[in-house]
DOKOL-251565 format. One record per residue (C-alpha): x, y, z; residue in three letters. Coordinates in steps of 0.001 Angstrom, whole numbers, plus 524288, in hexadecimal, padded with zeros to 5 digits. Example, Ala and Ser with C-alpha at 12.3 -4.5 7.8 and 13.67 -1.06 7.14 Angstrom:
2
<<8300C; 7EE6C; 81E78>; 'ala'>
<<83566; 7FBDC; 81BE4>; 'ser'>
This chain:
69
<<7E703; 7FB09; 85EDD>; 'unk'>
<<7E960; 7EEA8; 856CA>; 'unk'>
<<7E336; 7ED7F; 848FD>; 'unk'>
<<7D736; 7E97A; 844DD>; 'unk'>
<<7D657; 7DA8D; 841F4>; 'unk'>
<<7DC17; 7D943; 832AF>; 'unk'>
<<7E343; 7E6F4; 8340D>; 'unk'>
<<7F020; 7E951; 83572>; 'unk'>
<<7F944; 7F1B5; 83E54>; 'unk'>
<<80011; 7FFB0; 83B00>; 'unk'>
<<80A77; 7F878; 83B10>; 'unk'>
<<805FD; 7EBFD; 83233>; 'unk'>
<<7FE01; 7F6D2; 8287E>; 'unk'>
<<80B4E; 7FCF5; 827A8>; 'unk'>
<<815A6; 7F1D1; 826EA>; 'unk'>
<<81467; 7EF49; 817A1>; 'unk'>
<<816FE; 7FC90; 81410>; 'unk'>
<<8227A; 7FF21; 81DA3>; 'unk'>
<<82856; 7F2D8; 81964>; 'unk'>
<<82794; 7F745; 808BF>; 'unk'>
<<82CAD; 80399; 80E5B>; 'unk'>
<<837C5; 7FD72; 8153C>; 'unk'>
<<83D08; 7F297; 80CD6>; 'unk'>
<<84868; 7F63B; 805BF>; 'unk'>
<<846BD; 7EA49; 7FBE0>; 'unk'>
<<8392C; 7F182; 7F7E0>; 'unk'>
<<8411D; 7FD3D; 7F21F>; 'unk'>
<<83BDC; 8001B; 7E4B8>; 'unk'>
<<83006; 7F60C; 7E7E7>; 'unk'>
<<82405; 7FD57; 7E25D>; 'unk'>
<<815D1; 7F91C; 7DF3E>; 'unk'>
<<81588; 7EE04; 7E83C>; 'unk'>
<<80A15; 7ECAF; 7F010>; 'unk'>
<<80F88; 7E708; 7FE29>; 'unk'>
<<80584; 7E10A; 80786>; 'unk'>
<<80BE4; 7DB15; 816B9>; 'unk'>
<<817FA; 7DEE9; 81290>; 'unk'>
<<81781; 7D6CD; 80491>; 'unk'>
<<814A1; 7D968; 7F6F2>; 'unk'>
<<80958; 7D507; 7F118>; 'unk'>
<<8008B; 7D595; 7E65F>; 'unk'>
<<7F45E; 7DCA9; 7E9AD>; 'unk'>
<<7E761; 7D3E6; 7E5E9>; 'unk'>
<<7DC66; 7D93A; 7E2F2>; 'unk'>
<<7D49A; 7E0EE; 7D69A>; 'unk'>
<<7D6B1; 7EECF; 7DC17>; 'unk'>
<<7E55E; 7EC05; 7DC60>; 'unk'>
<<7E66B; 7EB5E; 7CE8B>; 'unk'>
<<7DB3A; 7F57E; 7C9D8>; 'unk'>
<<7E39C; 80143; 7C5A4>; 'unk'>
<<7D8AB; 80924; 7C2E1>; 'unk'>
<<7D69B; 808E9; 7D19D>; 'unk'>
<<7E3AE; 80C2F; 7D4C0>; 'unk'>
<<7E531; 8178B; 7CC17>; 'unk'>
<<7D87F; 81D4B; 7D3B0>; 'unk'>
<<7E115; 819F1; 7E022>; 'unk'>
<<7ECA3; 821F3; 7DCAF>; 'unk'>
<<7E357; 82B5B; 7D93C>; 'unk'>
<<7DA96; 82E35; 7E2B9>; 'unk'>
<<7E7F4; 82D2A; 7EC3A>; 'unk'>
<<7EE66; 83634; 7E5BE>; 'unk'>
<<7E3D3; 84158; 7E76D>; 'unk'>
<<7E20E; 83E9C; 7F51A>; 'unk'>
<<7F192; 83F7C; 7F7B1>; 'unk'>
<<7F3D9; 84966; 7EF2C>; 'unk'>
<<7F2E9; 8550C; 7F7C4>; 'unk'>
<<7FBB9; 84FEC; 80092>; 'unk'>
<<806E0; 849E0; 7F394>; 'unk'>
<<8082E; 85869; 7EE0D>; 'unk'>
């Protein structure tokens, strides 16, 4: 079934994360946010609020945790 109009394939969701994985001149790369297979800078209020992110790590380490111990 193709994708919904503005949505990307499997394959397209998961080509910027196979390629980080991949690239051997990314070794040691680390708190880059990549986007289509590029880094960029992410825009926006909430990607700067650290209060927000704190809550983030938070919250996703209590509903991981059962399964991290």
């Amino acid at each position: 079934m193709p994708p919904r109009a503005g949505f990307k394939t499997p394959e397209q969701g998961a080509a910027t994360q196979v390629y980080v994985a991949a690239r051997r001149n990314l070794d040691g790369v680390s708190g880059y946010y990549f986007e289509d297979c590029n880094p960029v800078t992410p825009d926006g209020p909430h990607m700067q609020d650290v209060a927000l992110a704190e809550r983030l790590w938070a919250v996703s380490e209590e509903l991981t945790g059962d399964y991290l111990s």
